[in-house]
LUMTOR-911586 format. One record per atom (N, C-alpha, C, O): residue in one letter; atom name; x, y negated, z negated. Coordinates in steps of 0.05 Angstrom, whole numbers, plus 5000, padded with zeros to 4 digits. Each point is the difference from the previous one (the first is absolute). Example, Ala and Ser with C-alpha at 12.3 -4.5 7.8 and 13.67 -1.06 7.14 Angstrom:
% LUMTOR-911586
{site 'a','N',{5264,5114,4844}}
{site 'a','CA',{4982,4976,5000}}
{site 'a','C',{5018,4976,5000}}
{site 'a','O',{5021,5000,4987}}
{site 's','N',{4972,4979,5027}}
{site 's','CA',{5016,4976,4999}}
{site 's','C',{4985,4978,4986}}
{site 's','O',{5010,4978,4996}}
This chain:
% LUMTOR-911586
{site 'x','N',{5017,5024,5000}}
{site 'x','CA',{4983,4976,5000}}
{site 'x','C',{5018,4975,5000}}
{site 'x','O',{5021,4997,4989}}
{site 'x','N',{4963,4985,5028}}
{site 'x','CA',{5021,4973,4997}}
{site 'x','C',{5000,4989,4973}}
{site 'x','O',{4987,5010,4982}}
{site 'x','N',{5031,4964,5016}}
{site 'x','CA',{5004,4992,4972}}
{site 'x','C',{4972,4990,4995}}
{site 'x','O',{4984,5001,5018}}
{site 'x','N',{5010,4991,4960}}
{site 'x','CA',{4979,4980,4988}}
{site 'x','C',{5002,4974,5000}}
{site 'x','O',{4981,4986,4997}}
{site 'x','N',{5041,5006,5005}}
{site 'x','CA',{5003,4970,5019}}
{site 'x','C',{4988,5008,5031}}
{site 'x','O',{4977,4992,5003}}
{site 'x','N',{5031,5017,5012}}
{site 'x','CA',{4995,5009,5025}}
{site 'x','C',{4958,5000,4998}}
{site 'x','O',{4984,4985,5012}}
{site 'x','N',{5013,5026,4979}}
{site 'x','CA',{4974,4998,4994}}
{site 'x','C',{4983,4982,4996}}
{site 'x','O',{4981,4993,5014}}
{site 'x','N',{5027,4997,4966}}
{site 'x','CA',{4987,4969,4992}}
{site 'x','C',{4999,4986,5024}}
{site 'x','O',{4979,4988,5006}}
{site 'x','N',{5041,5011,5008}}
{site 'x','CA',{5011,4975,5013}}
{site 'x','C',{4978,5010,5028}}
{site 'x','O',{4989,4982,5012}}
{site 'x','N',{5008,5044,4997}}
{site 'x','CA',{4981,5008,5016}}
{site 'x','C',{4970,4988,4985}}
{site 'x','O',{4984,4984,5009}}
{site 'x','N',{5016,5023,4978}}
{site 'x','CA',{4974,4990,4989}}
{site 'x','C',{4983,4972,5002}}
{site 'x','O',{4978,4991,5001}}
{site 'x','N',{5054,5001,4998}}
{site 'x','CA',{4990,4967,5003}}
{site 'x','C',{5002,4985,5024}}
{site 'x','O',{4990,4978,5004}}
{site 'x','N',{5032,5043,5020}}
{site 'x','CA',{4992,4988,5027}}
{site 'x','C',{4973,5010,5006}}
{site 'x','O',{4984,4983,5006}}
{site 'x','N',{5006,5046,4993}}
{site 'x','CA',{4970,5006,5013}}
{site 'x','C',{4984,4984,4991}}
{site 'x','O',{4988,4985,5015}}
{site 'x','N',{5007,5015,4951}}
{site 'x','CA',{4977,4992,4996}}
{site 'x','C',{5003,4966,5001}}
{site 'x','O',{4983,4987,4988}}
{site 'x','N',{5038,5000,5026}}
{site 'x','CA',{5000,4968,5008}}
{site 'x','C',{4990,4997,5025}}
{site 'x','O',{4984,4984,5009}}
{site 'x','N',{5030,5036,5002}}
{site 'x','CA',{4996,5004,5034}}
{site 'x','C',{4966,4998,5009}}
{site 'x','O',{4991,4985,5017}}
{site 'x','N',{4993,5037,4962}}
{site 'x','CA',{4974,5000,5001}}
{site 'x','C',{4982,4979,4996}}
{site 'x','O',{4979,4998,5011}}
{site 'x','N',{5034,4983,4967}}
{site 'x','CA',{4982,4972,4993}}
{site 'x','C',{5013,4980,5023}}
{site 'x','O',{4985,4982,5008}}
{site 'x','N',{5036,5019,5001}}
{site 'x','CA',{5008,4981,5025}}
{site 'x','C',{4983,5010,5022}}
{site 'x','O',{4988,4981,5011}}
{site 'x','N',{5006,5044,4999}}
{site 'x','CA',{4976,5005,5010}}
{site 'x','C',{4975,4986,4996}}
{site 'x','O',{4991,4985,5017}}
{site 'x','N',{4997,5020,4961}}
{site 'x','CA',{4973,4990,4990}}
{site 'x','C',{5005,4962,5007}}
{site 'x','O',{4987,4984,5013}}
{site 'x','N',{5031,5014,4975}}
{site 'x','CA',{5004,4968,5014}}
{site 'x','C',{4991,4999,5029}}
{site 'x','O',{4977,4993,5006}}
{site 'x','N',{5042,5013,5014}}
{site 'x','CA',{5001,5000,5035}}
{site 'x','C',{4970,5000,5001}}
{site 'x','O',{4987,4983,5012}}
{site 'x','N',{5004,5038,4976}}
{site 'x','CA',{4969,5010,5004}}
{site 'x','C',{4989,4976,4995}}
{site 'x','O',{4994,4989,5022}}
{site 'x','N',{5002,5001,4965}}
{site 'x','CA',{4990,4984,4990}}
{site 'x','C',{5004,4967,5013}}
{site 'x','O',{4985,4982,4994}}
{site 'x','N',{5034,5016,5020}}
{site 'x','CA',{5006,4977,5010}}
{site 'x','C',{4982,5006,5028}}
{site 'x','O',{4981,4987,5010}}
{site 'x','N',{5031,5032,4997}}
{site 'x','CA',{4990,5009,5029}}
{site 'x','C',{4972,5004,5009}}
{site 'x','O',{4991,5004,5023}}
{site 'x','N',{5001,4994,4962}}
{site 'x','CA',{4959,5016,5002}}
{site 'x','C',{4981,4971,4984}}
{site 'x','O',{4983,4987,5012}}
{site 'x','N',{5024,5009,4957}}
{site 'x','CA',{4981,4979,4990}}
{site 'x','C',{5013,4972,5001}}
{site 'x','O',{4988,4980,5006}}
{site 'x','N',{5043,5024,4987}}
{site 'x','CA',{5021,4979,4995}}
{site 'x','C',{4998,4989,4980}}
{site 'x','O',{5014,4980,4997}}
{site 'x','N',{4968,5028,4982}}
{site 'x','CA',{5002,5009,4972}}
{site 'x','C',{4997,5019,4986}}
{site 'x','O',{4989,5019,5013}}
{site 'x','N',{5015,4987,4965}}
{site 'x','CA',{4996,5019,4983}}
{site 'x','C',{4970,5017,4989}}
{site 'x','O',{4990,4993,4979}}
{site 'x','N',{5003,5022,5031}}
{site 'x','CA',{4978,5016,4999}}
{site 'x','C',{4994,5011,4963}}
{site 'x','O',{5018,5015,4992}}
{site 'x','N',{4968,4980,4993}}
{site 'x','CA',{4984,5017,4982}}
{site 'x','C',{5015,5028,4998}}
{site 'x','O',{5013,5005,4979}}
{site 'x','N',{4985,5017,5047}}
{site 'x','CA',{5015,5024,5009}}
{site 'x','C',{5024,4999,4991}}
{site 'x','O',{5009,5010,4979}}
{site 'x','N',{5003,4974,5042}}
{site 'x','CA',{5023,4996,4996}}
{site 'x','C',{5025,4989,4975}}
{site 'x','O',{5024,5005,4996}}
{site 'x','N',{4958,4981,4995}}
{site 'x','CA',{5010,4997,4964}}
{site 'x','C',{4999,5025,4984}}
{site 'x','O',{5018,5008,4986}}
{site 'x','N',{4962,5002,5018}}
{site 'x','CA',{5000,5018,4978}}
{site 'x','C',{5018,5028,5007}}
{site 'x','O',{5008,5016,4983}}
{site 'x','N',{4994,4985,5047}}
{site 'x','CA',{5027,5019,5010}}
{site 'x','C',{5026,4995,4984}}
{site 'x','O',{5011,5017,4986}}
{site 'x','N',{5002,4949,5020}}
{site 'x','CA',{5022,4991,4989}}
{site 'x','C',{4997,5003,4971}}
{site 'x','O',{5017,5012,4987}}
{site 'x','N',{4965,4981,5002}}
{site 'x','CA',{4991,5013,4975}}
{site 'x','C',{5014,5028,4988}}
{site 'x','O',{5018,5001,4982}}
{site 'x','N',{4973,5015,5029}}
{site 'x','CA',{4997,5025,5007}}
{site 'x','C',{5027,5012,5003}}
{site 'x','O',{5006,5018,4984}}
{site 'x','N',{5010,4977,5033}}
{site 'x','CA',{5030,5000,5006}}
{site 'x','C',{5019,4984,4980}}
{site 'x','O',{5024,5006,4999}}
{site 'x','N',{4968,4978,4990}}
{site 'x','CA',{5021,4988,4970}}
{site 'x','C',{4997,5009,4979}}
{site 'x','O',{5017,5001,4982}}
{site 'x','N',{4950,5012,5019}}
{site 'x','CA',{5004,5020,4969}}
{site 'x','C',{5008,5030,4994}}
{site 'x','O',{5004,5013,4980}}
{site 'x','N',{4998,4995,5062}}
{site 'x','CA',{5013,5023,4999}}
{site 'x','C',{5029,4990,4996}}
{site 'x','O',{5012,5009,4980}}
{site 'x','N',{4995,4980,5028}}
{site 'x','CA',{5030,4997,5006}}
{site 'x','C',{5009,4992,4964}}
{site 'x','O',{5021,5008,4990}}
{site 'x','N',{4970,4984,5004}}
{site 'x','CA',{4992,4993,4967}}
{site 'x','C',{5010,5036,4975}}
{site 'x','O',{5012,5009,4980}}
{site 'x','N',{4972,4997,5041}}
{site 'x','CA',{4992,5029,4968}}
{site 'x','C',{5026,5017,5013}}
{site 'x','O',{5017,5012,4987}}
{site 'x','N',{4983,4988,5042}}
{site 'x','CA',{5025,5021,5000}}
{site 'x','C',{5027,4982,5001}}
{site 'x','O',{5022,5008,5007}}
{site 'x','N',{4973,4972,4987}}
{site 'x','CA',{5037,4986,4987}}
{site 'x','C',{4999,5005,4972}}
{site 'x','O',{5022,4996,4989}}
{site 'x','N',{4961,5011,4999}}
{site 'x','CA',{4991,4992,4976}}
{site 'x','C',{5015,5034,4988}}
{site 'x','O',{5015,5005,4982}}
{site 'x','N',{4968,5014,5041}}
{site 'x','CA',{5015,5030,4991}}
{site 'x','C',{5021,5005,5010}}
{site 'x','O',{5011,5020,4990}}
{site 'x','N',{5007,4962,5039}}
{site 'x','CA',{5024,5009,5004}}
{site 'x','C',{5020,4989,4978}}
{site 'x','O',{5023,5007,5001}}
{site 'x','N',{4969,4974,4978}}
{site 'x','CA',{5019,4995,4983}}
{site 'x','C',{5000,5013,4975}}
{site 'x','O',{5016,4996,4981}}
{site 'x','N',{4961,5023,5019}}
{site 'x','CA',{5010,5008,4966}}
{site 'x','C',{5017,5017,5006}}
{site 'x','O',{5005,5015,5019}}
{site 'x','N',{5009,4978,4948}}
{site 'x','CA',{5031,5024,5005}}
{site 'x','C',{4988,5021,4981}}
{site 'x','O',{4978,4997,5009}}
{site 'x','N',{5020,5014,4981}}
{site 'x','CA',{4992,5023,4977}}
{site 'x','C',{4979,5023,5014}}
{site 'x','O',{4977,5004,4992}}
{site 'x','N',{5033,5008,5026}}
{site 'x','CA',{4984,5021,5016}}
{site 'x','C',{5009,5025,4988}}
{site 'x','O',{5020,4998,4985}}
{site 'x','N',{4969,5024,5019}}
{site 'x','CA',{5014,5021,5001}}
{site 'x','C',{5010,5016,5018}}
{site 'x','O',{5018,5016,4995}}
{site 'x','N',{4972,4981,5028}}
{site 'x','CA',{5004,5013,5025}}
{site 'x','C',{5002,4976,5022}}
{site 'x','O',{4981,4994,5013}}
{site 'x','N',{5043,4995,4989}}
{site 'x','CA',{4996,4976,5020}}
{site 'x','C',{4992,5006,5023}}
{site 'x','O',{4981,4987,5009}}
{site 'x','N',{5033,5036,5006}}
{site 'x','CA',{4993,5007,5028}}
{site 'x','C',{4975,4996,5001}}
{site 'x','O',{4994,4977,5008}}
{site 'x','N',{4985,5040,4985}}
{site 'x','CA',{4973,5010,4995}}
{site 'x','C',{4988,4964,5002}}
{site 'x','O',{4989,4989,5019}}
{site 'x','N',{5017,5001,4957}}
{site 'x','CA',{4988,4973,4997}}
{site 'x','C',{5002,4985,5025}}
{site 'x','O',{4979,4992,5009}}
{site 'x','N',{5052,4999,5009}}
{site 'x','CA',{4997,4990,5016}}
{site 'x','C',{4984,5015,5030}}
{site 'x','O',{4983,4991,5016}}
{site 'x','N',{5027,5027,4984}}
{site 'x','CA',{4975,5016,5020}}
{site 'x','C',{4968,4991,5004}}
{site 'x','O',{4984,5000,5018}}
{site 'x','N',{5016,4993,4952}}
{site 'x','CA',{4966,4988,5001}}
{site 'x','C',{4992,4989,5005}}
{site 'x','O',{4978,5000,5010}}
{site 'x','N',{5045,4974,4985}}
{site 'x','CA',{4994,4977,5000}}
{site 'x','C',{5000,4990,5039}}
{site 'x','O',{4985,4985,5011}}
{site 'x','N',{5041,5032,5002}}
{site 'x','CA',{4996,4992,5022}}
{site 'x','C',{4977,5013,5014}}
{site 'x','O',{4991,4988,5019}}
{site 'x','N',{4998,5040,4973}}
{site 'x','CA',{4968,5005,5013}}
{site 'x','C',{4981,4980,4989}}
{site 'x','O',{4978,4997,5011}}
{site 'x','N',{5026,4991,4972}}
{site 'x','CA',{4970,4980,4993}}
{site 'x','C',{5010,4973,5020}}
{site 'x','O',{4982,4987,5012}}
{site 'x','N',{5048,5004,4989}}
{site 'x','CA',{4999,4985,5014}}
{site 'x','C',{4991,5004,5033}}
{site 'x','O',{4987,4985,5013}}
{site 'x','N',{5023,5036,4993}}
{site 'x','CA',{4994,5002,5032}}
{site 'x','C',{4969,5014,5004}}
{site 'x','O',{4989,5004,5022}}
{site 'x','N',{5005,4999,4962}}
{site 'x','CA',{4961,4998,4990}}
{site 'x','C',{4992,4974,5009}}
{site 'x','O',{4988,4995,5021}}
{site 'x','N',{5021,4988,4960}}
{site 'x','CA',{4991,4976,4997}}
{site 'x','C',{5002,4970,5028}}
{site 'x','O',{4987,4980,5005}}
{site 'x','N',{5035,5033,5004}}
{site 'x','CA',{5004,4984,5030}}
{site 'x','C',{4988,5010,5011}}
{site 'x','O',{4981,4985,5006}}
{site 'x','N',{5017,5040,5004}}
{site 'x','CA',{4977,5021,5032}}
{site 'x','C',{4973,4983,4989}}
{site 'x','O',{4988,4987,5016}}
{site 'x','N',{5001,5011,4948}}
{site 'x','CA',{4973,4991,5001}}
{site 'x','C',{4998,4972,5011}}
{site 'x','O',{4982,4993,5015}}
{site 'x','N',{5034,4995,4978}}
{site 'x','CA',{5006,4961,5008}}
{site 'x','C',{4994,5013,5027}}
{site 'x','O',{4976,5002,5007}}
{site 'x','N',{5040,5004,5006}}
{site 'x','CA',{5001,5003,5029}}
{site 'x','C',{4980,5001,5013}}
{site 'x','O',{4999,4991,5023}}
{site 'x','N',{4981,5020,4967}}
{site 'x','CA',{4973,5015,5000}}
{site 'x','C',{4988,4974,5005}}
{site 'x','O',{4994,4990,5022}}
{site 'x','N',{5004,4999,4952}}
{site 'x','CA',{4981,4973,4991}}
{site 'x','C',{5000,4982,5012}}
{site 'x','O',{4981,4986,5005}}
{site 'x','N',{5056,5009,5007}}
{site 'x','CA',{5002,4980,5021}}
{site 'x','C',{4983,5004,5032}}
{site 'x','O',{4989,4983,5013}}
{site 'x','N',{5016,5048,4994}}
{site 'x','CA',{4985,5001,5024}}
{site 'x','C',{4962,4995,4994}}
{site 'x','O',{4983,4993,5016}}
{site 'x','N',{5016,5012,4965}}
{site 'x','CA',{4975,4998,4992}}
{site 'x','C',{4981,4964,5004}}
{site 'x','O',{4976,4995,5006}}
{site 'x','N',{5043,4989,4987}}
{site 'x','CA',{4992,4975,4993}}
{site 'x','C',{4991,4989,5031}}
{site 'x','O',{5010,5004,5022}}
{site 'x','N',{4967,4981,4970}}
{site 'x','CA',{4983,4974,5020}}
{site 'x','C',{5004,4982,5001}}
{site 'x','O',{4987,4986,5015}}
């Protein structure tokens, strides 16, 4: 597994990448900010929130295992953004 620096730092280009998305979107279609669309960016800062929140505790018992999780909840959590973004009007 890559480091946990390596990780984080993934974490925080996708899930930026995705709200710079919701931006473009947003310029491009209303040229403001949609109701939807807030609560996506919303949505993407409090994920990005809880799994910085678990890539930093140190007191695990099984780190591998722990970070394994954390990167399936993260790459969960982008495919759904992804989702939401194709979704939006």
């Amino acid at each position: 597994m890559a480091s946990v620096k390596n990780l984080k730092k993934e974490i925080n280009y996708v899930l930026g990448d995705i709200v710079n998305i919701v931006y473009i979107w947003e310029m491009s279609t209303t040229g403001k900010p949609t109701e939807a669309s807030d609560k996506l960016i919303d949505e993407v800062y409090e994920t990005f929130d809880a799994l910085m929140t678990k890539a930093n505790v140190k007191d695990v018992e099984n780190k591998k295992a722990h970070f394994k999780q954390i990167r399936k909840e993260y790459e969960a959590a982008a495919n759904q953004f992804v989702a939401k973004i194709n979704e939006l009007k």
